[in-house]
Residue, then its C-alpha position, 0 to 999 in steps of 0.5 A: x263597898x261596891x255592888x260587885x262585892x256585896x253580890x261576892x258576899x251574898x254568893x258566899x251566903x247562897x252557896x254555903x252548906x248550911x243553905x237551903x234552896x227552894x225547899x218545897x211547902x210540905x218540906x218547909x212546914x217539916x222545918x217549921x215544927x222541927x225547929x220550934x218556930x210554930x204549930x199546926x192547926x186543924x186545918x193544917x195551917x202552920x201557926x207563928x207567934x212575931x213577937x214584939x213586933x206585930x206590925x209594920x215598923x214604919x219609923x224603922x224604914x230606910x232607904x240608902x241615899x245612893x247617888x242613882x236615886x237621891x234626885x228622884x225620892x220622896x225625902x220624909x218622914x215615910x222615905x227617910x234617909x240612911x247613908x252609904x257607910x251605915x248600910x255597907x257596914x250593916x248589911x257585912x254585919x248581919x251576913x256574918x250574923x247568918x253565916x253562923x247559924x245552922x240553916x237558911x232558907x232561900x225562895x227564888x220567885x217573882x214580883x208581876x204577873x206579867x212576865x213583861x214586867x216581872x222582877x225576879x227576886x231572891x228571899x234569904x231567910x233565918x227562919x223556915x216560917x218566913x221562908x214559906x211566907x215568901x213562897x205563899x206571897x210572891x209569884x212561884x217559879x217553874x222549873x222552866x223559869x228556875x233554870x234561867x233566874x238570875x235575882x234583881x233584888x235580894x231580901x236578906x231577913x235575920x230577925x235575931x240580928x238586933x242593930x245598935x242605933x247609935x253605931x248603925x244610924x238606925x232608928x231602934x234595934x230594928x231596920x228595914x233598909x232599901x239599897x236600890x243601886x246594891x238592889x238589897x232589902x235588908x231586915x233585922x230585929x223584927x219577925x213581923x213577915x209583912x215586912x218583906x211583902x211591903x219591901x218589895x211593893x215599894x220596890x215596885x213603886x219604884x220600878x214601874x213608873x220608871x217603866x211608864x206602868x201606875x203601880x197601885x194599892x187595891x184589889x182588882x177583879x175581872x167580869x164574864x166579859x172581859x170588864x176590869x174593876x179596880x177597888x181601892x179602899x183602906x182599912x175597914x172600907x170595905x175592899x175585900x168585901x166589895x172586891x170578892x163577887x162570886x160573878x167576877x174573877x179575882x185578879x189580886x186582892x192588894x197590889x197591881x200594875x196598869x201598863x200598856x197591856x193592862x191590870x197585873x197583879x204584883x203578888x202570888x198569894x193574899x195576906x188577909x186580915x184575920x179578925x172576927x173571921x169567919x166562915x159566914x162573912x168571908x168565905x174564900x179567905x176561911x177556906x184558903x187556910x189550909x195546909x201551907x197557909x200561915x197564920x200570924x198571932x192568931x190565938x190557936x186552941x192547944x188541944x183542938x189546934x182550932x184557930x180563934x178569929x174573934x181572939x184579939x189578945x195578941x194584936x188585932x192585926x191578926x193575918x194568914x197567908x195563902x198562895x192566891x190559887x187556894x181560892x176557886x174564883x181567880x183568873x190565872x195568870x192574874x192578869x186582865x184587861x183595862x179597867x172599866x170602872x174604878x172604885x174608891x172607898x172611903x168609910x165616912x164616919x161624919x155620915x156626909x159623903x154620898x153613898x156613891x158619886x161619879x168623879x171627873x178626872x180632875x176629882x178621881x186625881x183629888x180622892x186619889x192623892x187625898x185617900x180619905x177614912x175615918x178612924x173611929x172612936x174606941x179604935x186608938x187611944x185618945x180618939x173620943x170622936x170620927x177623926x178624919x184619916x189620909x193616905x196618899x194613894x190610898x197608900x203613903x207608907x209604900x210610896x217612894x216617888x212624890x205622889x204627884x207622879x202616880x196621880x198625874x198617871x192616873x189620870x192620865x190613864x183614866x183619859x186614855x182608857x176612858x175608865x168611869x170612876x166612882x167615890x162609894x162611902x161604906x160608913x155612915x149615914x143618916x147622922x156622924x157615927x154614934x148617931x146615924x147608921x152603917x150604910x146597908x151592905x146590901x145597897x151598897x152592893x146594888x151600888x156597886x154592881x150598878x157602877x160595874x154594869x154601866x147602869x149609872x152611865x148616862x143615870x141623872x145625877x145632882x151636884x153636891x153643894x159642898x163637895x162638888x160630886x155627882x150624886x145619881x138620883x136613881x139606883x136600882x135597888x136602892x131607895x132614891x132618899x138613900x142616894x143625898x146624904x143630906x135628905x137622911x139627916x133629921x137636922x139639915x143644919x147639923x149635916x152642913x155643919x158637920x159637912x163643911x168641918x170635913x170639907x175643910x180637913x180635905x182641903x187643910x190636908x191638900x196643902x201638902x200638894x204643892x205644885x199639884x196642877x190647879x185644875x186639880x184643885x178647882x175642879x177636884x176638891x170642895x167646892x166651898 
């Protein structure tokens, strides 16, 4: 099937009676409750159940291996291969699936916020609860911008279509596939709606470098003077903590791009996680669940129509999705300037990563690629102790080309921007979970507002024996015994034991990086 005819089928989709084009929020909240497909809460939010899926399918994950991209992929157990024939017949047999259904639901939008490196992009839907999902998460068009969209890439979502693994050479009854030359994401047998949202992220881990842009994983604010700041961090690090300052302006609180001109954010809208939320602790995201918003398996009281954040009976990834303007402290468009300072955040649970380090370029390239947290005891089944957890870039599910790519960017960009980079560990302290502390949030704010402000510039630092990081002796509100992991230890020889077994998982977990520059590797990692 050539391109031509998949767009000639597509057409054909888009222009039938049963079609609806970029209905608008309260009309497709109407469709929502007519339909069935959830409720509303108190706060107007519309509620949706995904059913068996409440995740991310990872090993459902495709992308067609098309003559265009073959040499240029990351071939693996992230990036894995589906052929031409399989895709073709696939993507014929769930068009005809949504022909038959008595409505559809189409959102014609935008990936970046700089319009010099916008991809515009087209979400046909089966269900009006994903349609609105797209017109919270991706760039809202004008009517301006409507009158000239023509698509570069298409998501076709049927979460009814259930594939047959041995007729359609997927994995399950579920697929997300990728064609990059039909430019077609395709989607079926799971309802979980982040699936779109990570389709097109990957897209654009695609796209931009070929444009000489470093797509990224993080969160990124802006201060009163113009000073960008990017956070990256996964899971339960601290990200969207650390990231939302009410002296700073949010640019976007998951995905970007660094070009030429500087920081764009991918998205329109946030997809928060919802657990334990509350008022207190996260203001801006209680807030932005109002009308429009969409909430996934979060447990919604049948009379009162109260969410409850601290039910986790569905799935512990409980989301809610929200045009980013529902939060006040924004810079629109979401767009900045060169980032000053850059932050990773790691959650060491072993309790031996400083509370903050500076990093040369070679040791930024080295975090980077490495992404390290800790997954703790309790959070999976089987784990009895800290477990030490990598993603490359902070972001290995969404990375089609090989990582060296983005890193050598990186650094690249740290070089020519002369951007400070800092390791800052949000876990723990004092002894290896179970037996230290939490690092204080209050000091690891004063942390981070130090890095921000440039106080830690020219601040005296020490070396670390293991690691080879920078450790500022002095940070302002922060007591100075806080600053070397190891003075916070009761038992020195424990702590070297136990900071070496870490050392050693970096450095078992880098031999993945074959062909990485060596500098990297001398100067960025362990020094023992």
């Amino acid at each position: 099937m050539s391109t031509v005819n998949v767009q000639i089928e597509l057409d054909e989709l888009l222009n039938g009676s049963n079609a609806h084009v970029q209905l608008s929020v309260p009309q497709l909240v109407e469709r929502v409750l007519m339909r069935g497909e959830g409720t509303l809460t108190s706060t107007g939010a519309v509620s949706v159940s995904t059913g068996k899926y409440t995740g991310r399918s990872p090993k459902d994950k495709f992308i067609v291996k098309e003559a265009s991209v073959a040499d240029k992929i990351d071939w693996g157990s992230v990036n894995r291969p589906i052929s031409e024939e399989h895709f073709n017949h696939l993507y014929t047999k769930v068009l005809e699936h949504l022909k038959e259904k008595e409505e559809l639901f189409v959102f014609k939008g935008f990936a970046g916020a700089d319009h010099s490196y916008r991809l515009p992009l087209q979400v046909v839907n089966e269900y009006a609860w994903h349609n609105l999902f797209a017109h919270q998460l991706f760039i809202r068009p004008t009517q301006a911008d409507l009158a000239n969209h023509e698509a570069q890439f298409t998501i076709v979502s049927a979460p009814t279509f259930k594939a047959d693994p041995a007729i359609d050479g997927t994995n399950s009854e579920t697929f997300i596939i990728i064609s990059f030359e039909k430019r077609i994401v395709l989607i079926g047998g799971t309802e979980y709606a982040g699936e779109m949202k990570k389709s097109i992220f990957s897209i654009m881990n695609f796209l931009l470098p070929e444009q000489d842009i470093l797509s990224m994983h993080c969160s990124a604010n802006v201060g009163e003077e113009g000073d960008v700041a990017l956070f990256f961090g996964l899971s339960g690090t601290g990200k969207t903590t650390l990231s939302a300052d009410p002296t700073r302006k949010l640019i976007g609180d998951d995905e970007h791009g660094w070009s030429e001109n500087g920081v764009f954010n991918i998205e329109g809208g946030c997809y928060a996680k919802c657990v334990s939320l509350s008022r207190e602790k996260e203001p801006q995201i209680f807030d932005a669940i109002t009308f429009g918003a969409v909430l996934e398996n979060v447990v919604v009281n049948e009379n009162t129509r109260i969410a409850d954040y601290n039910d986790v009976s569905l799935t512990e990834n409980t989301r809610a999705a929200y045009p980013i303007e529902a939060i006040d402290n924004i810079i629109l468009p979401s767009v900045a300037g060169h980032p000053n300072t850059i932050i990773f955040l790691t959650a060491d649970a072993f309790g031996v990563l400083p509370p903050i380090s500076k990093l040369s370029k070679e040791q930024a390239m080295y975090h980077f690629l490495s992404g390290y947290t800790s997954k703790l005891a309790g959070t999976e089944r089987g784990i009895t102790s800290p477990q030490a957890t990598f993603s490359t870039c902070f972001g290995s599910p969404f990375l089609p080309l090989h990582a060296s790519r983005y890193a050598e960017m990186l650094g690249e960009k740290i070089d020519k921007y002369n951007a400070q980079v800092f390791l800052v560990n949000t876990g723990w302290t004092g002894g290896e979970y179970g037996v230290g502390k939490r690092m204080n949030l209050a000091y690891t704010r004063a942390m981070v507002q130090a890095a921000l402000n440039g106080e830690l510039k020219l601040t005296e630092t020490v070396k670390d024996d293991i690691f080879g990081l920078e450790i500022p002796l002095h940070v302002p509100g922060v007591p100075d015994e806080v600053l070397t992991p190891i003075k916070t230890w009761a038992d020195q020889d424990a702590y070297k034991e136990k900071a070496l077994e870490l050392a050693n998982q970096f450095k078992e977990n880098f031999k993945k990086f074959d062909g990485i520059a060596d500098s990297i590797i001398k100067y960025g990692g362990p020094t023992v």
